[in-house]
N, C-alpha and C positions, 0 to 999 in steps of 0.2 A: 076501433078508432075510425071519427071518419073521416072524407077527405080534407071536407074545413080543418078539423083536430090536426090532421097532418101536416096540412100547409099550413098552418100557425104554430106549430110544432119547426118546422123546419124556416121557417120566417122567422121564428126566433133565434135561429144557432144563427142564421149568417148573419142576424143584427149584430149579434155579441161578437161572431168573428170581426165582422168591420167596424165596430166598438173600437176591440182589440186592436185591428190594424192600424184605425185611424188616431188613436194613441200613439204607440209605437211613434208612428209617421210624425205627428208632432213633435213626439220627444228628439228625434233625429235632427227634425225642423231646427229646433230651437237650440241645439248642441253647433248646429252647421252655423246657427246665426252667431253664436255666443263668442265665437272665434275674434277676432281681433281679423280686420281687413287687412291692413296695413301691415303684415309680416315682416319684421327686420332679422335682419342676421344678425348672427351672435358678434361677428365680425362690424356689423356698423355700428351697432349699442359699445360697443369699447370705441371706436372711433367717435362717435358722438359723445361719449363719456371725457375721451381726452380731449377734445377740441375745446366743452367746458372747463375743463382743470385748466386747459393753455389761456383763456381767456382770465381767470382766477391769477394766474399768475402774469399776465400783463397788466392787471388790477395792480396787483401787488407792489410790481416791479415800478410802475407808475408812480406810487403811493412812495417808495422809498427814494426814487431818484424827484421827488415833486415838482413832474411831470404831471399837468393835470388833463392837457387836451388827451391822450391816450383814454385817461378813464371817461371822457366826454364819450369817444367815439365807442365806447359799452353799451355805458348806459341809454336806455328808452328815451324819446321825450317824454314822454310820460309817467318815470321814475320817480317813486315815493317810498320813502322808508322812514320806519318811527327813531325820531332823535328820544332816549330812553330820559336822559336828563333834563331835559323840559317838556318832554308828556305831546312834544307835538308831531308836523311827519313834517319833511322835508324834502322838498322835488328838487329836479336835479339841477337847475339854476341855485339853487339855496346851498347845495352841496357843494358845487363845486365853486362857487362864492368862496364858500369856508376854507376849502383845499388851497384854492390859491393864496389866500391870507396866513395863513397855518402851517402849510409844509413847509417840511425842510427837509434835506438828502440826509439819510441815513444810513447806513450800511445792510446789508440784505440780511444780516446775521443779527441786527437788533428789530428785523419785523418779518414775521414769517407763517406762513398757512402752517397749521398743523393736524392731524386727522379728518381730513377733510374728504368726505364720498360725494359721489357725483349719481342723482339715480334721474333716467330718464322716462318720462310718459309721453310716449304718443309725440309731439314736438315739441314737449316743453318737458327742461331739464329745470332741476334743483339742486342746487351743491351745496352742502353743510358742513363746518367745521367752525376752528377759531383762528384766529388772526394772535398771533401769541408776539407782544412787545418786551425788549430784553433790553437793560441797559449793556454799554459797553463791557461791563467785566461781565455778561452773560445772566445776572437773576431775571427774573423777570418782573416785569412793570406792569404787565396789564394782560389779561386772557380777554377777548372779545366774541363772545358767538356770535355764528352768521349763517345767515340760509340766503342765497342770493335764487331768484328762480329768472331762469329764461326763455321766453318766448320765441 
């Protein structure tokens, strides 16, 4: 072998080493980026989770005793949700238009959240369940899905 043979011989293992290394390196790279910055404790994700549910339920509480400034001070100005029975959406002057014409107190046992989860991304939360309306002797009158998401 000669020494050219050699030295290109051994110029080639340390390419493949640092080939090799500079993979590796990458892959760690990209495992350290892929992490989430913003690390919360298990303990602030339940607090953030209930702090949605308590807002959900001063919705509620709102809706039953019709109190409508409460749900005012929820919602975005910029709140829009689809009315399902006329195909259109409605912001939140429109809504609570409605509320104030429309409500009436009710008892907390004839309108009530039922299996409702609360799951949080990063600073916006979304809560899902249904809003379940019950006449007085308890049947129910109406199930309503809902996904409220907050910013």
């Amino acid at each position: 072998m000669t020494l050219t043979e050699a030295g290109s011989a051994l110029f080639s293992k340390s390419c493949r080493w640092l080939t090799v290394a500079l993979i590796v390196a990458s892959c760690l790279l990209i495992q350290v980026l892929a992490q989430p910055l913003d690390r919360k404790s298990k303990t602030d994700a339940v607090q953030e989770k209930a702090a949605v549910a308590r807002l959900e339920d001063q919705w509620l509480s709102a809706l039953n005793t019709a109190k409508v400034d409460p749900i005012a001070a929820i919602l975005a100005d910029d709140f829009v949700r689809p009315a399902p029975d006329s195909g259109q959406f409605v912001n939140k002057a429109d809504l609570l238009a409605y509320y104030r014409s429309h409500l009436k107190p009710i008892s907390p046992e004839q309108r009530r959240i039922d299996d409702m989860t609360v799951t949080v991304y990063g600073t916006t939360a979304i809560a899902r369940g249904f809003v379940i309306r019950s006449a007085a002797d308890g049947h129910v009158i109406s199930k309503l899905l809902f996904t409220d998401v907050f910013v």
